[in-house]
C-alpha positions as CSV (number, residue, x, y, z in Angstrom):
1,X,-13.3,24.5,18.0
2,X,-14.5,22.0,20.6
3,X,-13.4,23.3,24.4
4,X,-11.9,21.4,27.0
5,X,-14.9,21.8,28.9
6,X,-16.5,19.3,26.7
7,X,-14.0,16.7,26.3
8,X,-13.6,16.7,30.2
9,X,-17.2,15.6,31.1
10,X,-17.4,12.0,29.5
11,X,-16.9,10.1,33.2
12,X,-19.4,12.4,34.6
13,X,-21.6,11.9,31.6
14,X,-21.4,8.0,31.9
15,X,-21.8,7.2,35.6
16,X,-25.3,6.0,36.6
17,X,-26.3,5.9,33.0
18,X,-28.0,3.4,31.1
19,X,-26.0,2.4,28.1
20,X,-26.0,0.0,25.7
21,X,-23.3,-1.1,23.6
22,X,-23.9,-2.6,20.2
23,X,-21.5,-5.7,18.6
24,X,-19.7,-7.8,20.5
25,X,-16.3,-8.1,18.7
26,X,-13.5,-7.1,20.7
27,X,-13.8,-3.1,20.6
28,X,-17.5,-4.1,21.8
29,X,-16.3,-6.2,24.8
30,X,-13.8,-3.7,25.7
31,X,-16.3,-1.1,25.6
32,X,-18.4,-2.5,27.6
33,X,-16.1,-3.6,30.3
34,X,-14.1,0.2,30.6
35,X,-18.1,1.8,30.9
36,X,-18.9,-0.7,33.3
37,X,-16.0,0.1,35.4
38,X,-16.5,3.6,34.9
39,X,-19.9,3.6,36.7
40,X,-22.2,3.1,34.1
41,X,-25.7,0.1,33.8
42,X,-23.8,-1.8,30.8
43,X,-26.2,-4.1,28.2
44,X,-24.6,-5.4,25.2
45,X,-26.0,-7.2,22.2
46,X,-25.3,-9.1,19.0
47,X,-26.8,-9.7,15.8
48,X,-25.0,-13.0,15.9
49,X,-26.9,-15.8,17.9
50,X,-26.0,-16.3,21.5
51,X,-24.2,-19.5,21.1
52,X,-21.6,-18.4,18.9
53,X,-20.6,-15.6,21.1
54,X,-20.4,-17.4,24.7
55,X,-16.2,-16.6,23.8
56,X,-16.7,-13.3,24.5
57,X,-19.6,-13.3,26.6
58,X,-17.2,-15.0,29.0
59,X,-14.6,-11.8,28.9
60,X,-17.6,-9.2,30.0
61,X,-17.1,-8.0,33.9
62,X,-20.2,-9.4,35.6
63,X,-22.0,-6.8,36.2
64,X,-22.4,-6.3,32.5
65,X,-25.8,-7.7,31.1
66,X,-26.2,-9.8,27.3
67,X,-29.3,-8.8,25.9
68,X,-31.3,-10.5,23.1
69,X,-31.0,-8.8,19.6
70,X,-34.7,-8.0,19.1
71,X,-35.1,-7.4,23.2
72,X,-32.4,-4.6,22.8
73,X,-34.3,-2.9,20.3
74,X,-37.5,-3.7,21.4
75,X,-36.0,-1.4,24.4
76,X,-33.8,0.8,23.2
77,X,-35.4,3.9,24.0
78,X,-34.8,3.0,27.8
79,X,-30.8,3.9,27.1
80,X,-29.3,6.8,27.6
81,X,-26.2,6.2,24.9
82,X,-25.2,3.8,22.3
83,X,-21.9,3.0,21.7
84,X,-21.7,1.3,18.7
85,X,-19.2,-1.3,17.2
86,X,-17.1,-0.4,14.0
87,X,-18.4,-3.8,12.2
88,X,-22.0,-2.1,12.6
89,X,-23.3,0.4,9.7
90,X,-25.2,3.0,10.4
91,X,-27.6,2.4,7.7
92,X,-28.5,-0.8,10.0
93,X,-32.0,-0.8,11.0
94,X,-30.9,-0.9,14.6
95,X,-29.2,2.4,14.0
96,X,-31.7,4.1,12.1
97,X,-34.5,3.1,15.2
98,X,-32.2,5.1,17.4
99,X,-32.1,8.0,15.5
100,X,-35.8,8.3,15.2
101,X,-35.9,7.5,19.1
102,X,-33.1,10.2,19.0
103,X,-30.9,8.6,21.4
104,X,-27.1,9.6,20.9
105,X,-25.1,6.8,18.9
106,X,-21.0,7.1,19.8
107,X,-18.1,4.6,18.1
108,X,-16.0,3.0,20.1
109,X,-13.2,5.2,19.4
110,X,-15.3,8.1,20.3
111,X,-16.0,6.5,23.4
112,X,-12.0,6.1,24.3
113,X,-11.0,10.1,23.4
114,X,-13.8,11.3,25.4
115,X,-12.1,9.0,28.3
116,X,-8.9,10.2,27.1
117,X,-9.7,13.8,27.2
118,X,-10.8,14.0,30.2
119,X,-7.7,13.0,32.2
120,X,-5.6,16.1,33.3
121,X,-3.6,16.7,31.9
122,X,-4.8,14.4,28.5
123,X,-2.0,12.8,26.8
124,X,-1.1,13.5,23.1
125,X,-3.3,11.4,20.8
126,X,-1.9,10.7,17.3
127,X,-4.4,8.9,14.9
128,X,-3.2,7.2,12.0
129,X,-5.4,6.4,9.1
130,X,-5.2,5.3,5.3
131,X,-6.4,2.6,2.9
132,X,-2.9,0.4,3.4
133,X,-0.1,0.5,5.4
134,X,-1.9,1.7,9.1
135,X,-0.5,-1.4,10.9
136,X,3.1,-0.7,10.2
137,X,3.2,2.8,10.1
138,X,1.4,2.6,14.1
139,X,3.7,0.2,14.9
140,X,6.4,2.1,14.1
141,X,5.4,5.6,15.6
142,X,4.7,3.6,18.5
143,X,8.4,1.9,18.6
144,X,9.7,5.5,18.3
145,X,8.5,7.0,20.5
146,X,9.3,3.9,23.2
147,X,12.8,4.3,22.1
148,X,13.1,7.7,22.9
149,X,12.0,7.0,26.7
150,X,7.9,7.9,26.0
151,X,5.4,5.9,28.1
152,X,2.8,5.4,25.2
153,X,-0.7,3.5,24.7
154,X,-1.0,2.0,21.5
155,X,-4.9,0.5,19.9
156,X,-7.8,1.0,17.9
157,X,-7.8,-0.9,14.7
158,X,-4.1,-2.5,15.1
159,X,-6.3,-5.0,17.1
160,X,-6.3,-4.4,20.5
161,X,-9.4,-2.1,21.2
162,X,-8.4,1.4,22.6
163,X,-10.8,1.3,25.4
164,X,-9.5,-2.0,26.6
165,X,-5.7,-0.6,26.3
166,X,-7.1,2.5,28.5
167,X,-8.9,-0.2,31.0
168,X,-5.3,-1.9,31.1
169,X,-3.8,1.0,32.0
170,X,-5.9,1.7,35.1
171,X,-4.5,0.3,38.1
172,X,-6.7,-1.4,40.9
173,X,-7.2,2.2,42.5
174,X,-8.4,3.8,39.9
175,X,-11.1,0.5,38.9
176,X,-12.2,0.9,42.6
177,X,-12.6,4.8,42.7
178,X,-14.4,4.6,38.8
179,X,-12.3,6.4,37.1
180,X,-8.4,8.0,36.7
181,X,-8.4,11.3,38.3
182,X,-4.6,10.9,38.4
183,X,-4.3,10.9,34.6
184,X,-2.7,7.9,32.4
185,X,0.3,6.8,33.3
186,X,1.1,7.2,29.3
187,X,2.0,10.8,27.4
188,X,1.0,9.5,23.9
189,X,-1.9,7.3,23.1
190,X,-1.0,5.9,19.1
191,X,-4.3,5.2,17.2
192,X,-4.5,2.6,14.3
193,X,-8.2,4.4,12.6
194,X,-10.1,2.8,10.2
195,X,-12.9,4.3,8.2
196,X,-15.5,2.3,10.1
197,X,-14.9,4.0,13.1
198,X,-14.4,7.5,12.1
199,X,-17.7,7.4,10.6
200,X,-19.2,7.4,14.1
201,X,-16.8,10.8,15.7
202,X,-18.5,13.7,17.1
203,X,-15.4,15.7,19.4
204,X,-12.3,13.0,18.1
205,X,-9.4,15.8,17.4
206,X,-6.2,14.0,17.2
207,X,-3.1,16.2,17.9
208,X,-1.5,14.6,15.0
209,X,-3.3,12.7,12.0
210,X,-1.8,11.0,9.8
211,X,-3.5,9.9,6.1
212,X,-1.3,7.7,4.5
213,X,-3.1,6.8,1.6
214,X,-6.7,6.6,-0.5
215,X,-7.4,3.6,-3.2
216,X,-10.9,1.6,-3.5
217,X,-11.6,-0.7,-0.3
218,X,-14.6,-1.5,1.3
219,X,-16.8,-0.3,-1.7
220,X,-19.3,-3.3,-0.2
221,X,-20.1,-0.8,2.5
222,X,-19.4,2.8,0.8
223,X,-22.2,3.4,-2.2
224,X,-19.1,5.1,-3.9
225,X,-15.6,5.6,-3.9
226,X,-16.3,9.6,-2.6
227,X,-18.2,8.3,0.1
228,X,-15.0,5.9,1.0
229,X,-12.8,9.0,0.9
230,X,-14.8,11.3,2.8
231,X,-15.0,8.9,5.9
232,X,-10.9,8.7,5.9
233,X,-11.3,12.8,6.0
234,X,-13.2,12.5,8.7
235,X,-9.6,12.3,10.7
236,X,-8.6,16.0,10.4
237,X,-12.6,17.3,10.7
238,X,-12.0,18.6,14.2
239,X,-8.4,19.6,13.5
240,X,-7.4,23.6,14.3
241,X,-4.4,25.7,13.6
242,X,-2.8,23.9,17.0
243,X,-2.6,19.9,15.5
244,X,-0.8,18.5,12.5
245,X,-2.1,17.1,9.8
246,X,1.0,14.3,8.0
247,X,-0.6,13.7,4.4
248,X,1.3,11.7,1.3
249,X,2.0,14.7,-0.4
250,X,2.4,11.8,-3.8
251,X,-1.1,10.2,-3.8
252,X,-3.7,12.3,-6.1
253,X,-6.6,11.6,-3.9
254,X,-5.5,13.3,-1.0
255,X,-4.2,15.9,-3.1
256,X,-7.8,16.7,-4.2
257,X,-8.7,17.0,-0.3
258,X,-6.4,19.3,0.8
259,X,-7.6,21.6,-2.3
260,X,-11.3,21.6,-1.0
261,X,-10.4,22.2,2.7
262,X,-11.6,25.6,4.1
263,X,-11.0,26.9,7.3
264,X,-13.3,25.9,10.0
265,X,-13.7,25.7,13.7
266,X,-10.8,28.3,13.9
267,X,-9.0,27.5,11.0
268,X,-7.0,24.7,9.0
269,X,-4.6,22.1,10.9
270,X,-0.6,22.5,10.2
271,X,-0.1,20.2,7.3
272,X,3.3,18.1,6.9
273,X,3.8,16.1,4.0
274,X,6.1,12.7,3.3
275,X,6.9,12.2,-0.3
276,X,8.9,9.6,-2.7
277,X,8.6,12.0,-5.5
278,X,10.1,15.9,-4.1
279,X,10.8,17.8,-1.6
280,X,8.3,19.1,0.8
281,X,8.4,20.5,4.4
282,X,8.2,17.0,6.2
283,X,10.1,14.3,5.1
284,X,11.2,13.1,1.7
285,X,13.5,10.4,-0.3
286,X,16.1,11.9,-2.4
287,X,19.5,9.7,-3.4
288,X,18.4,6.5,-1.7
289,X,17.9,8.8,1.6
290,X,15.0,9.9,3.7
291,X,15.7,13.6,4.6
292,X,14.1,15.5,7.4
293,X,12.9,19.4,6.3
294,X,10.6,20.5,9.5
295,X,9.2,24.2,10.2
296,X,9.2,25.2,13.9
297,X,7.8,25.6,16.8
298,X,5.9,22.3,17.0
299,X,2.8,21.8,19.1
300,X,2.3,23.3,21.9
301,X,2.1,19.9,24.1
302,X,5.4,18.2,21.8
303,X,8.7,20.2,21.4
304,X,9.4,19.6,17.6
305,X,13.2,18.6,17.7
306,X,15.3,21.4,16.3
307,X,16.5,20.0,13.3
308,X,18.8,22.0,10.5
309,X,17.1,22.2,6.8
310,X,16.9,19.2,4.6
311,X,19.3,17.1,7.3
312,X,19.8,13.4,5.9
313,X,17.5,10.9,8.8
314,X,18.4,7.3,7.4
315,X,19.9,6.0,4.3
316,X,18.1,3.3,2.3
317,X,20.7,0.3,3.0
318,X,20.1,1.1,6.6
319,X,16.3,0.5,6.7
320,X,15.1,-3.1,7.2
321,X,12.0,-3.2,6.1
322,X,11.7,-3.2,2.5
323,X,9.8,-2.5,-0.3
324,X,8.3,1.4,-1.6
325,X,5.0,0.9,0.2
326,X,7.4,0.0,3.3
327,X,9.5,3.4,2.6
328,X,6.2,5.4,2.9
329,X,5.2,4.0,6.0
330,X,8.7,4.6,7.7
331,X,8.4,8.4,5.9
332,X,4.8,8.8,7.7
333,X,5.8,7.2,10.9
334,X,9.2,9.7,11.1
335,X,7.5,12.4,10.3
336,X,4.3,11.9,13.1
337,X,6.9,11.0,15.2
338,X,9.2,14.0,14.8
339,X,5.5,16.1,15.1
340,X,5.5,14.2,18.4
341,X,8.3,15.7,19.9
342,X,10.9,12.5,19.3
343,X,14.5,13.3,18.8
344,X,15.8,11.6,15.0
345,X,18.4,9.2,16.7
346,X,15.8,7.3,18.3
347,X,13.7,6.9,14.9
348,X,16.9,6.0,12.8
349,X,17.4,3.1,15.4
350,X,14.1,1.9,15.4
351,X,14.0,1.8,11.4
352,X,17.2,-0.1,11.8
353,X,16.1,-2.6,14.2
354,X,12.1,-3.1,12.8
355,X,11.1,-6.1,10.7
356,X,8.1,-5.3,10.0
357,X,4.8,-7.3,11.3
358,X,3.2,-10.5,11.1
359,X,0.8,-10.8,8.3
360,X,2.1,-8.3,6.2
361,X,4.6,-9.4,3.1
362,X,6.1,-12.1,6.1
363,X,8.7,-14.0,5.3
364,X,7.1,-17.5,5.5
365,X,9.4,-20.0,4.9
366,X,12.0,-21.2,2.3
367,X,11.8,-24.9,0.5
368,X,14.2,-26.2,-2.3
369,X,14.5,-22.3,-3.3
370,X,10.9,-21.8,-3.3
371,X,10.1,-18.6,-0.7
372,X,6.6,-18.5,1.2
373,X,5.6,-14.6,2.0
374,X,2.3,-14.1,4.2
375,X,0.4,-11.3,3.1
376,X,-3.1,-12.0,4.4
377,X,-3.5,-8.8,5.4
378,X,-3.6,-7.4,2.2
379,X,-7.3,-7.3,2.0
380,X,-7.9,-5.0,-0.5
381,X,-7.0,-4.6,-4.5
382,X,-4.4,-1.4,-3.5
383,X,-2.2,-3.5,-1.1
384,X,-2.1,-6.4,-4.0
385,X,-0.8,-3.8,-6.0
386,X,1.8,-2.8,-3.8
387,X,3.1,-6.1,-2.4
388,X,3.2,-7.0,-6.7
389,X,5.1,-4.2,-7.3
390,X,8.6,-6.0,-6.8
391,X,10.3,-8.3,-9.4
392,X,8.1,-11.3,-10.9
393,X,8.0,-15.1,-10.5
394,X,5.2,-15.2,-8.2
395,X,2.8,-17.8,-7.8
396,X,-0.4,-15.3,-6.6
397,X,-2.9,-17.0,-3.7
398,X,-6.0,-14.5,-3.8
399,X,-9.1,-14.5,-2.4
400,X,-12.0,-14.7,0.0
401,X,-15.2,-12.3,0.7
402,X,-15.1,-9.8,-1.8
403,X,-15.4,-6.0,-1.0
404,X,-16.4,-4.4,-4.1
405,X,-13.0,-3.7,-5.6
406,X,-12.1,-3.4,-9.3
407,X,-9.4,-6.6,-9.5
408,X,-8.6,-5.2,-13.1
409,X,-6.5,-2.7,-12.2
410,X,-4.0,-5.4,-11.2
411,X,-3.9,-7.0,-15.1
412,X,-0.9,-5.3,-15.7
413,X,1.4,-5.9,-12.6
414,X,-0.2,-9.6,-13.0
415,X,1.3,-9.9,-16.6
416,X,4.3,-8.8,-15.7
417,X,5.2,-10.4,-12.3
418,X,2.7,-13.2,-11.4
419,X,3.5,-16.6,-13.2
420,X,0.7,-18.5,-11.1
421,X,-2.9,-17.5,-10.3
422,X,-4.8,-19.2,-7.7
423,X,-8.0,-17.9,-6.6
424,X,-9.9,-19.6,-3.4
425,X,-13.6,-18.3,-1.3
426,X,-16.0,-16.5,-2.4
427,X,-14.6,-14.1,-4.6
428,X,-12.7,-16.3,-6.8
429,X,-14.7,-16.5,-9.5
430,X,-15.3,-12.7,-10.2
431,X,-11.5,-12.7,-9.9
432,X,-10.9,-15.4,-12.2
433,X,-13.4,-13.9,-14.8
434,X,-11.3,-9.7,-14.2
435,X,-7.3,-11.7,-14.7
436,X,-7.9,-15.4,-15.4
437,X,-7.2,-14.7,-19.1
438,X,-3.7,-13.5,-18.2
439,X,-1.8,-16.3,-16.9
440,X,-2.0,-19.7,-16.0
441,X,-5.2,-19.7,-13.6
442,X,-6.7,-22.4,-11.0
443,X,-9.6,-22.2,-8.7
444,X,-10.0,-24.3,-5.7
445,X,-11.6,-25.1,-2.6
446,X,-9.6,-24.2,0.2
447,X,-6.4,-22.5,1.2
448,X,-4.7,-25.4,2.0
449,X,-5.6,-26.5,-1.8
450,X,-4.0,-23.5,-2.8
451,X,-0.7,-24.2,-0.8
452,X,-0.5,-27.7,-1.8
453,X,-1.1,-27.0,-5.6
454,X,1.7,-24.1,-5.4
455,X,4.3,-26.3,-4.1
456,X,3.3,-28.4,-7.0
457,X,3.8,-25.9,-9.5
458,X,6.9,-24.0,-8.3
459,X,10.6,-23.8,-9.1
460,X,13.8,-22.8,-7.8
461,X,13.8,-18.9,-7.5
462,X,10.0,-18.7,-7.5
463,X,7.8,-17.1,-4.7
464,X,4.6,-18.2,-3.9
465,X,2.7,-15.2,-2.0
466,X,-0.7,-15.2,-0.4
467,X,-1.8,-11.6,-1.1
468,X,-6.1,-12.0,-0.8
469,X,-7.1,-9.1,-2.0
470,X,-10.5,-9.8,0.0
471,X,-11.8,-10.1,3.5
472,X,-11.0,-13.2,5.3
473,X,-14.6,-13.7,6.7
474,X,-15.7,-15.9,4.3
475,X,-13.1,-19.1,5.2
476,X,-11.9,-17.9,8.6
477,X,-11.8,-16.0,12.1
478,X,-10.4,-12.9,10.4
479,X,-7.0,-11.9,8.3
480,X,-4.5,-13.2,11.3
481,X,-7.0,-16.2,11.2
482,X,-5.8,-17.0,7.7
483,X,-2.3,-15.8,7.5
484,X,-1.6,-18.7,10.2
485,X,-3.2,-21.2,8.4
486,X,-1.1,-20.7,5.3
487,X,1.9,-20.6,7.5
488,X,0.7,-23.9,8.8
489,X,0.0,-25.3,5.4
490,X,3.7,-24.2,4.1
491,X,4.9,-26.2,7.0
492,X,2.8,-28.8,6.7
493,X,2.8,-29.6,2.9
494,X,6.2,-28.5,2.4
495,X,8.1,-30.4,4.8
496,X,6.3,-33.4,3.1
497,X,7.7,-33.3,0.0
């Protein structure tokens, strides 16, 4: 069990010290800018050459300084820390230099619950982490918990950095005195967690973590699917008999977890469950309802609501968001939520009222019958799956950097839904050669291409959906990079015709 002792020290630990911060995306800027106010000598560097990265270079306090790539390692052992960027494996060489040098090597993430920790009193932390469906279900824990009256932070991997969220919520007294000896002004901090950045935890212990789901993604960084998995356990490592662990008490991978954990560092986390399939002490669908079946008490820091047995939360027609992978999200969300210490009314009204995010099976447009639906941030095989999984007619845009995922587990939801197949980047040939045999199948050259050709090709009552399956990295700035583009594109090319 890690003592509050040691998650109180991290301002003391970084004022006055050397430390350099590695990538220079935006959890690296941020980073650098929150150490920098808190009293530390800040260096940053980038694989990337320097003139590709004057953008962010310009959003670094001055006081921070850019180092060369090979100057940074040439002197790394002259740093006291490294904080290291998600994006950056630790099978890099960079990485594997400190180790030898044995200087300590933090995430970003790590970096921001030290901070957090040591605030008196620290807020509640809830981390949120899964192969699909982290955006929304944040989101939406976040939303909660603002409807029921709870001054929250909300960042990590939802795209706004958590250290630069934690620098925004300093005022100018605190930036001047280094530090926020009065506390945040915020009782929850709500975490988006990818697998990237729990590989690099030492102390993280959310309050409440959530694991919404495990399928093949990222397999072009894991050497194996177990590896993958292992890093998303990572959430609940630190986790005692005091924090709640939310797991989908329906997906078999997760299932195979929780019947290899042992008690350790003073035993096993509470686990709740959210399920489509039965009952379980959590949440659960039943009758085109979600139902709410909660032990009690709840944690120490959040009052669980008192709520009766098995008491009906929402009913499906009431929900806005749709879709099943949309269902499990608001289950996981209600659930964290509830652990959290928010009363039901204020989640039923926020499930009423959400509709849903940007990016993520967005309603794009409509043109002579033909509907448009932005999914570019399905970047992985599993959310193709799931944004498929509704009736057919589709004209399928997939595509980009590929990841390592096996695109034949889609052949059957492409034979019976997709009429279309078109494949763009990097990846589309090793996707045309797994499902080009299925359906009508075209590759080309860019996205617009794709949009242009699918307005060609459509009918009345068709949808023409841009689902990847891929990282965006290949074509574009990242996913929200390329789910604006086709937006663009649908406007564009459709309003010509």
């Amino acid at each position: 069990m890690i003592m509050a002792e040691e998650k109180r020290e991290m301002t003391s630990i970084v004022n006055g010290k050397n430390i350099l911060v590695v990538g220079l995306a935006r959890s690296g800027t941020s980073a650098a800018n929150l150490l920098s106010v808190l009293g530390a000598r800040v260096s940053v560097t980038d694989r990337k050459p320097r003139s590709s990265l004057e953008d962010r270079i310009q959003m670094l306090l001055p006081a921070v300084t850019v180092l060369d790539y090979d100057e940074a390692g040439e002197h790394i052992d002259s740093h006291d820390l490294i904080v290291v960027s998600p994006g950056v494996p630790a099978s890099s060489p960079f990485m594997r230099k400190a180790a030898i040098k044995g200087i300590p090597v933090i995430g970003e993430l790590e970096l921001a619950y030290r901070i957090v920790m040591s605030h008196h009193p620290p807020p509640l932390f809830i981390g949120i982490t899964g192969t699909n469906g982290k955006s929304t279900t944040t989101t939406l824990v976040d939303l909660m918990l603002k409807e029921a009256g709870f001054h929250t932070i909300l960042g990590g991997n939802i795209g706004n950095a958590l250290t630069g969220e934690l620098l925004n919520a300093m005022d100018s007294e605190q930036k001047a005195a280094g530090g926020m000896a009065r506390g945040l002004k915020a009782g929850c901090i709500v975490a988006e967690i990818s697998s990237f950045q729990l590989e690099t935890i030492e102390q993280f212990q959310p309050n409440i973590a959530v694991l919404l789901n495990i399928t093949p993604d990222h397999l072009d960084r894991y050497d194996s699917m177990d590896e993958y998995t292992r890093a998303k356990a990572r959430v609940f490592e630190n986790q005692t008999p005091e924090d709640y662990l939310i797991v989908n008490a329906d997906d078999p991978v997760i299932g195979e977890l929780l019947a290899e954990m042992k008690p350790d560092r003073g035993g096993m986390p509470r686990v709740l469950s959210f399920s489509r399939e039965k009952e379980v002490e959590g949440v659960y669908w039943r009758r085109e309802k979600i139902f709410m079946n909660l032990p009690s008490p709840g944690l120490k820091k959040a009052l669980m609501p008192s709520v009766p047995a098995h008491r009906e939360l929402i009913s499906a027609g009431e929900i806005r968001i749709r879709g099943d992978h949309n269902l499990e999200n608001a289950m996981a969300a209600s659930v964290a939520a509830l652990a959290a210490g928010c009363p039901p009314g204020a989640i039923a009204q926020t499930l009423r009222s959400f509709s849903g995010l940007e990016h993520r099976l967005e309603f794009a447009g409509e043109y002579r019958g033909v509907k448009f639906i932005n999914d570019s941030k399905g970047t992985n095989v599993g959310a193709v799956a799931k944004s498929l999984s509704g009736s057919g007619r589709i004209i399928l845009i997939m595509g980009g950097l590929d990841k390592g995922g096996d695109y034949r587990v889609l052949r059957g939801l492409i034979q019976k839904n997709v009429k279309l197949l078109i494949l763009i980047g990097q990846a589309k040939d090793a996707i045309y050669e797994a499902l080009g045999d299925l359906k009508e199948t075209h590759r080309v050259d860019s996205l617009r291409d794709a949009v242009a050709l699918s307005v060609k090709k459509a009918a009345p009552g068709d949808t023409v959906m841009l689902s990847p399956g891929c990282a965006s990295f290949d074509m574009f700035v990242d996913f929200e990079d390329r789910g604006r583009q086709f937006k663009r594109a649908v406007k564009e090319i459709a309003g010509e015709q």
